[in-house]
C-alpha positions as CSV (number, residue, x, y, z in Angstrom):
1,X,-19.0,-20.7,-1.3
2,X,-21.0,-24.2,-1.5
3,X,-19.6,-27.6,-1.2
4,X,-23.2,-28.9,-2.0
5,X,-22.3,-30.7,-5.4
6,X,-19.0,-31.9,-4.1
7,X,-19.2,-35.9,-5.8
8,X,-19.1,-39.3,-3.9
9,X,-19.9,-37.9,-0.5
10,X,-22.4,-40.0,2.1
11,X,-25.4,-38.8,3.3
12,X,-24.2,-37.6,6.3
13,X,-21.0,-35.6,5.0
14,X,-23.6,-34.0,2.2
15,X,-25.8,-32.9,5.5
16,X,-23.1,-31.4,6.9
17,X,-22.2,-29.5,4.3
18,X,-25.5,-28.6,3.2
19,X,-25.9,-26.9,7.0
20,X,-22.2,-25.4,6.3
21,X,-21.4,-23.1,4.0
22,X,-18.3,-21.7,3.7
23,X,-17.5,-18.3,2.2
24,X,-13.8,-18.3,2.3
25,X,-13.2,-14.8,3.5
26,X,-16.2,-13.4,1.0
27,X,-17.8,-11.8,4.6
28,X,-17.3,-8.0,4.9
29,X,-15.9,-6.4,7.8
30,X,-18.6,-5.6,10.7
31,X,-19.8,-1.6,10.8
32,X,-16.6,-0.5,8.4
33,X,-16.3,0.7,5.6
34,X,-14.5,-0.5,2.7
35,X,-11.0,-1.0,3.5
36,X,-8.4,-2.6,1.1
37,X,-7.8,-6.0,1.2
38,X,-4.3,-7.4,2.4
39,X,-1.8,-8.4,0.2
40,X,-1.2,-12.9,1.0
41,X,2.3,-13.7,0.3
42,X,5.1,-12.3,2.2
43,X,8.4,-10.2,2.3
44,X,9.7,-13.6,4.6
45,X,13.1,-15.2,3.6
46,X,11.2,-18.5,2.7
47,X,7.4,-18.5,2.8
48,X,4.7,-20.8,4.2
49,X,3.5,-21.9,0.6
50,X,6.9,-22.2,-1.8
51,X,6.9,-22.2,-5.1
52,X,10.3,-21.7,-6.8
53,X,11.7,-21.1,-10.2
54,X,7.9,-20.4,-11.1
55,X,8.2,-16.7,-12.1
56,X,7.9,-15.6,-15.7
57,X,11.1,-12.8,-16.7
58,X,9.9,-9.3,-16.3
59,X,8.9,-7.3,-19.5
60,X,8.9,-3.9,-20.3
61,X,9.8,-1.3,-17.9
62,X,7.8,1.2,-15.9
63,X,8.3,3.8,-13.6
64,X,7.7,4.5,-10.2
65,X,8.5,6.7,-6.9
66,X,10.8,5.2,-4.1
67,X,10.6,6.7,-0.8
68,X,13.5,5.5,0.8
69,X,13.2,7.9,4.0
70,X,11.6,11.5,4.5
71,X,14.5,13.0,2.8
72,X,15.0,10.8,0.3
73,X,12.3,10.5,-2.7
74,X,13.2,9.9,-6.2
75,X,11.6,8.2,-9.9
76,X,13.1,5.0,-10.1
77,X,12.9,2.1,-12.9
78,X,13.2,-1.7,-12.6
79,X,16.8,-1.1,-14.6
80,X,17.9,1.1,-11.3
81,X,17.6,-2.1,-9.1
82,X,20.2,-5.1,-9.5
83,X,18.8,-8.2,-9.0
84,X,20.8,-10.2,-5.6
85,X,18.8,-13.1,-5.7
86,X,15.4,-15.1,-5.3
87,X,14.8,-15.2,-1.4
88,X,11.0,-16.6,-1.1
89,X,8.5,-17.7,-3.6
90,X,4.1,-18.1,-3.0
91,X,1.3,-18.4,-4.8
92,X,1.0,-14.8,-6.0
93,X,4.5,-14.2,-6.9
94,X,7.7,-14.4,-6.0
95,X,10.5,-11.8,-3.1
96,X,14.0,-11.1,-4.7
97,X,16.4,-9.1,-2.5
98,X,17.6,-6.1,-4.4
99,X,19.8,-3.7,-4.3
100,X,19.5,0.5,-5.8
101,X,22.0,0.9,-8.0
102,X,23.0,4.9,-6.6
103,X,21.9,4.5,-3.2
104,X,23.2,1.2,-2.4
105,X,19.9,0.2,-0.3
106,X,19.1,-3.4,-0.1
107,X,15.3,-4.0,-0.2
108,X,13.2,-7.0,-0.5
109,X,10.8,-6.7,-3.8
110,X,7.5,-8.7,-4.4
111,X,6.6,-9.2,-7.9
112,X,3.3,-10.1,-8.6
113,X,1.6,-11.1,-11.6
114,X,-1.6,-9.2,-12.5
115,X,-3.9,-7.9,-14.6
116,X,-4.9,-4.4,-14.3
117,X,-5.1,-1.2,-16.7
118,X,-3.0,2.2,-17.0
119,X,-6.3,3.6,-14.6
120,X,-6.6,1.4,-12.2
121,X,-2.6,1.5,-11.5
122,X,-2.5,4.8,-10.9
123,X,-5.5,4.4,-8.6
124,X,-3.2,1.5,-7.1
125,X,0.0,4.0,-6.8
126,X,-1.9,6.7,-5.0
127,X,-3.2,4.0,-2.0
128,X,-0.5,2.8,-2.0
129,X,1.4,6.3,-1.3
130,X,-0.8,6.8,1.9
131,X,0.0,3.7,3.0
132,X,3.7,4.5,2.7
133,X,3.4,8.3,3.4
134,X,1.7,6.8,6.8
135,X,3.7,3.5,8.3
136,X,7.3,4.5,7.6
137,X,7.7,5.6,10.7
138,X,5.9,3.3,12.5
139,X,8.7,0.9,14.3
140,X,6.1,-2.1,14.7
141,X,5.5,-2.5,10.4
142,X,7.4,-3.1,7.5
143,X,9.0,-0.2,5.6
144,X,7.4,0.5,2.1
145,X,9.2,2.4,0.1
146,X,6.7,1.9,-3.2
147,X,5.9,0.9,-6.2
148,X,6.8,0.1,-9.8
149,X,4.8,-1.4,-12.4
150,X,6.5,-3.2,-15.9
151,X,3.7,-4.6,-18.2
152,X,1.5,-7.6,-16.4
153,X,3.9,-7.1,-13.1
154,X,3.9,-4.7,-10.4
155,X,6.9,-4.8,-7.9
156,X,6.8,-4.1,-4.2
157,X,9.5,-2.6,-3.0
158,X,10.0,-3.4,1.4
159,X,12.5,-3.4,4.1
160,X,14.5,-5.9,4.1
161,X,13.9,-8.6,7.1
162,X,16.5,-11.5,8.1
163,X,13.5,-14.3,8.7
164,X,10.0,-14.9,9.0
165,X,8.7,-16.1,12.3
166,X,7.4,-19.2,10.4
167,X,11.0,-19.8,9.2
168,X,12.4,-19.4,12.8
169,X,9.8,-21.7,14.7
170,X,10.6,-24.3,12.1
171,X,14.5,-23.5,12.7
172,X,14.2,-23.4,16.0
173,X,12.3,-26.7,16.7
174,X,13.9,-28.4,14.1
175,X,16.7,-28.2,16.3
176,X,15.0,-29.7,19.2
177,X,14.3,-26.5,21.4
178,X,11.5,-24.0,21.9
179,X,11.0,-20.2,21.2
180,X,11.6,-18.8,24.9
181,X,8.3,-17.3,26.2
182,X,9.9,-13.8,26.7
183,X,10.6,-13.8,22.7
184,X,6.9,-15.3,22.1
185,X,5.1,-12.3,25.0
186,X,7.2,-9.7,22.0
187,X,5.8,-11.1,19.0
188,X,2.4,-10.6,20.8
189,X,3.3,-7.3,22.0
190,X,4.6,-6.0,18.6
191,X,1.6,-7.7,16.9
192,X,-1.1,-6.3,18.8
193,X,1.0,-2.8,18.5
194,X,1.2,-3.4,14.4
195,X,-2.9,-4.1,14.2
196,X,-4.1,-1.7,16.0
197,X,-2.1,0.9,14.7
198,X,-3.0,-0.2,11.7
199,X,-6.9,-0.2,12.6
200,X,-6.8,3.2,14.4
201,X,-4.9,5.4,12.0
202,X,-4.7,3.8,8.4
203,X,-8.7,2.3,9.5
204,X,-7.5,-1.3,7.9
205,X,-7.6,-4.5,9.2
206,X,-5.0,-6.4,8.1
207,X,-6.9,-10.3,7.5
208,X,-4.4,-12.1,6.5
209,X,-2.4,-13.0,9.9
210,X,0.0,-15.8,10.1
211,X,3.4,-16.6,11.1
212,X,5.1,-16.1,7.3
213,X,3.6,-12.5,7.6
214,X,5.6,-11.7,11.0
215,X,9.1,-11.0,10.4
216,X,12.3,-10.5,12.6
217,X,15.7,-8.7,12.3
218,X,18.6,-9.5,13.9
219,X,18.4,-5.9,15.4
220,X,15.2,-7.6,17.5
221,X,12.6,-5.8,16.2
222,X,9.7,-7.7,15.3
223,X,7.0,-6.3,12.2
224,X,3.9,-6.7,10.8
225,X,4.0,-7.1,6.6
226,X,1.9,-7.8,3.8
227,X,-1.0,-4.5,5.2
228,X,-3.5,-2.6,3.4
229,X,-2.2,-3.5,0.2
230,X,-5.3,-2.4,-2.3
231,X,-7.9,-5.1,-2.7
232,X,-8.2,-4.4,-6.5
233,X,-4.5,-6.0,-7.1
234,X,-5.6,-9.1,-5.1
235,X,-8.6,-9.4,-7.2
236,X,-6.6,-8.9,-10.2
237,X,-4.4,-11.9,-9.5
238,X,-6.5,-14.6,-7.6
239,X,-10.3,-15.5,-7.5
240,X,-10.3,-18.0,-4.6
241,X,-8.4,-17.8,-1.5
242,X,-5.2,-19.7,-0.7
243,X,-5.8,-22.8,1.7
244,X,-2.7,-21.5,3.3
245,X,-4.6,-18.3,4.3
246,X,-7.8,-20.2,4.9
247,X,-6.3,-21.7,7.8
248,X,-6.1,-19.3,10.1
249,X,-9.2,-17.7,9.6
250,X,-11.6,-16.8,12.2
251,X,-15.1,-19.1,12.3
252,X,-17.0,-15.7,11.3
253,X,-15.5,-15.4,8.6
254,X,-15.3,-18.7,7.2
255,X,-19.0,-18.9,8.2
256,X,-20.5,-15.5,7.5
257,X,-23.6,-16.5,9.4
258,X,-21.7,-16.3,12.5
259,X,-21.8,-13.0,12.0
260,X,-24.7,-11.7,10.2
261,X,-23.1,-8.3,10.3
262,X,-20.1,-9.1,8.9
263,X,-16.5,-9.4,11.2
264,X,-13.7,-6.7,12.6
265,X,-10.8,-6.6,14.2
266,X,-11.6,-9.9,15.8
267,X,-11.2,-11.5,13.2
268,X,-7.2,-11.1,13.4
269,X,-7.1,-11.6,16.9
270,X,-8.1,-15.0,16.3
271,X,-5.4,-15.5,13.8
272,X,-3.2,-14.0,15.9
273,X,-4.3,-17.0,18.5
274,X,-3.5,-19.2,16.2
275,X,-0.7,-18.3,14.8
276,X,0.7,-18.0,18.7
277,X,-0.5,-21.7,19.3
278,X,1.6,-22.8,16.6
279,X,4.7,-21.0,17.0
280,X,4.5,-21.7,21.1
281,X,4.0,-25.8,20.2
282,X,5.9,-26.0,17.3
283,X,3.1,-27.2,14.5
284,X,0.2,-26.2,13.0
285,X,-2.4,-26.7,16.3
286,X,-5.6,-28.5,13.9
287,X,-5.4,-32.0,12.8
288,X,-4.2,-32.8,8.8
289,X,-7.7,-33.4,7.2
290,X,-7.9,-35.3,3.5
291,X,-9.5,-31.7,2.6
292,X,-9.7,-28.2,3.3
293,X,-13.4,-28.2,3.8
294,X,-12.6,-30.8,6.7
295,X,-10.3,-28.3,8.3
296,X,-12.5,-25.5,7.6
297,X,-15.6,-27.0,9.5
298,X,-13.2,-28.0,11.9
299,X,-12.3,-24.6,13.1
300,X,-16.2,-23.6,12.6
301,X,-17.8,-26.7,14.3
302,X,-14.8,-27.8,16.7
303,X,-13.1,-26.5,19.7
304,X,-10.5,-24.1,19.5
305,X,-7.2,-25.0,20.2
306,X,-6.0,-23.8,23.6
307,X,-2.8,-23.9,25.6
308,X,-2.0,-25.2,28.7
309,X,0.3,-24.4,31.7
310,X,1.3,-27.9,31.8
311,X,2.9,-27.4,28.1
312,X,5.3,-25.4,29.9
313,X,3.6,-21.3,29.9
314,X,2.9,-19.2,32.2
315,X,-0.5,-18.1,33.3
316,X,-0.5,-14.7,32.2
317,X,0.6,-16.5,29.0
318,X,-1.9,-18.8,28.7
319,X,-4.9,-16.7,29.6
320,X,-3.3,-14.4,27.1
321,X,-3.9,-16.6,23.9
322,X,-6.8,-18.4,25.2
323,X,-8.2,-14.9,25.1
324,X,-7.5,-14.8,21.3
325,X,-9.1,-17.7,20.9
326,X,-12.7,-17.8,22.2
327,X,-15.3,-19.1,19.7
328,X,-18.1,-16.5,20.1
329,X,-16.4,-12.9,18.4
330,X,-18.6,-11.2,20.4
331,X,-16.9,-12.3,23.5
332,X,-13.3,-12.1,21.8
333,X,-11.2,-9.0,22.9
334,X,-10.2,-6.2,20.7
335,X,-6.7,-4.4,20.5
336,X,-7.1,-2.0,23.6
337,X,-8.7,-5.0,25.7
338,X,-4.8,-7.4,24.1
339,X,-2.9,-4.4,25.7
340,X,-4.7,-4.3,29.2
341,X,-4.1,-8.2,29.8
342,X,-1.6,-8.9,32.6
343,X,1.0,-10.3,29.7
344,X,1.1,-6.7,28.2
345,X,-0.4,-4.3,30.2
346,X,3.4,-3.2,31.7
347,X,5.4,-4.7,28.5
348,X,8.1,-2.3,26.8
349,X,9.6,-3.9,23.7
350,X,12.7,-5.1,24.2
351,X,14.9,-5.7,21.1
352,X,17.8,-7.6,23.1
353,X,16.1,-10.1,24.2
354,X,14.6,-10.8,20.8
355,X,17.9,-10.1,19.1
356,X,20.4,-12.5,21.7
357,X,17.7,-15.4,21.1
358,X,18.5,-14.3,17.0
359,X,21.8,-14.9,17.6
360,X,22.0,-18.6,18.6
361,X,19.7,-19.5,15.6
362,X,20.4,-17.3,12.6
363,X,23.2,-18.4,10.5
364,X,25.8,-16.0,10.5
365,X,24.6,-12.6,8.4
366,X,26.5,-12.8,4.5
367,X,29.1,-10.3,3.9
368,X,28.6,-8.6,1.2
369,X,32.4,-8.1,-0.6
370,X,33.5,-4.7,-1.2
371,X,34.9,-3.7,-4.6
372,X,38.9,-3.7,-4.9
């Protein structure tokens, strides 16, 4: 994508752009082959880009399979779920926390909006059940327990998280402190863990890696959503990128020329970077710009943005993210390089630490009443 004929620009901003031009994620992955694209918005109690009380009621009904656990599979409709609430709204949709009817499981569901025929949705339901058949028990991603379409909608259903990491960074500095480094070094650990499991068995890269798509439990366990979700329903609902997405992009893929053979796994480490930068500091670690074509050719033509010891980090922390962030891809580490560093090399996850930090920043989890 061109910003050439972008109006009332100077000389030397039309140069600029004329030498950079930005694809907005159009690059293909580098020696892979076709893998679905991921799915923006997440599961997260409140996401990064809210939009509220935008969603159109639901239409007719369809059916679909839930896959609750190994053992328990059934056909479901959009009637079997009772609706508990909206709990986070983006650009593609909006997450309700629901409940089945029989069962009594609590799930988060993602209704999108979208435009896709009787073929192509079964195509959709039968990627989707290798996603689900493969990740469910895989401790370091969301649950996904499946799919149901109603007419111009498909819902999908998730475990249930308490918070997004984006929600808790904003909790937690909003209340003047700072995400302990011991809770930031399990994020990475159970990032890393999530991508490259996702990369070696499912052969996905996830691309879309931010804090709103990291989320957190009170148990302490920390998981990767919004993966491998087919690339045919994103086309179906959006033609350009959201900026919100755009941000965190690696510079290869916002400038496909960086990499004339197109990106990999890389790509998310950088996110990862950034995304780690931001939660460690407390805000987004580039400049506002006027537009997103400024921030873009930012993170293409600038420095990245590194941390410090002197902002209060280890070494081992440091090196770690600084890692994440070098310019040149080619120099960037993979997954198996991320889990060699010093920071992870001899890491465990620990879900108490996680879970007693939880505890002084949650509010306290609702009850839900039981009948009389």
């Amino acid at each position: 994508m061109s910003f050439d004929n972008t109006p009332n620009m100077d000389g030397q901003k039309m140069k600029r752009r004329n030498q950079l031009r930005l694809s907005f994620g159009s690059g293909h992955p580098r020696r892979d082959p076709p893998e679905p694209n991921t799915f923006p918005a997440s599961t997260t109690i409140v996401t990064q880009d809210v939009m509220a009380h935008q969603w159109l009621p639901p239409r007719t009904a369809g059916s679909g399979t839930l896959r609750l656990s190994p053992q328990v599979e059934f056909t479901t409709t959009a009637e079997d779920l009772k609706d508990l609430g909206e709990i986070g709204a983006g650009n593609f949709g909006c997450v309700n926390r629901m409940k089945h009817v029989s069962t009594g499981h609590e799930m988060a569901v993602k209704r999108i909006r979208m435009t896709m025929d009787e073929h192509d949705q079964q195509k959709l339901k039968t990627e989707l059940s290798i996603v689900m058949k493969n990740d469910n028990d895989f401790t370091y991603i969301v649950q996904f327990y499946g799919t149901l379409f109603r007419e111009g909608d498909c819902w999908i259903c998730m475990e249930l998280m308490d918070t997004s990491l984006h929600e808790l960074y904003k909790r937690v500095f909003g209340r003047g402190r700072r995400i302990p480094e011991n809770v930031l070094t399990q994020v990475a650990f159970s990032t890393v863990k999530a991508l490259n499991y996702l990369k070696g068995t499912l052969q996905m890269i996830h691309r879309d890696i931010k804090p709103s798509n990291i989320l957190l439990n009170r148990k302490g366990e920390i998981k990767m959503c919004d993966f491998g979700i087919s690339g045919r329903l994103i086309d179906s609902i959006a033609k350009t990128r959201d900026a919100g997405c755009q941000a965190y992009m690696a510079p290869e893929r916002i400038d496909p020329s960086k990499a004339i053979n197109g990106y990999d796994v890389r790509s998310d480490v950088w996110s990862l970077g950034i995304t780690l930068v931001e939660v460690s500091l407390g805000q987004f670690p580039y400049p506002d710009f006027t537009t997103i074509f400024e921030q873009l050719n930012c993170v293409v033509s600038g420095e990245p943005p590194l941390l410090k010891e002197s902002d209060g980090f280890s070494k081992n922390y440091t090196t770690f993210v600084n890692q994440c962030l070098i310019k040149e891809f080619e120099h960037r580490p993979k997954y198996d390089a991320l889990l060699k560093t010093p920071l992870l090399a001899n890491l465990q996850r620990n879900t108490m630490v996680v879970a007693e930090f939880l505890s002084t920043v949650l509010p306290p989890p609702a009850i839900t009443p039981r009948p009389s």
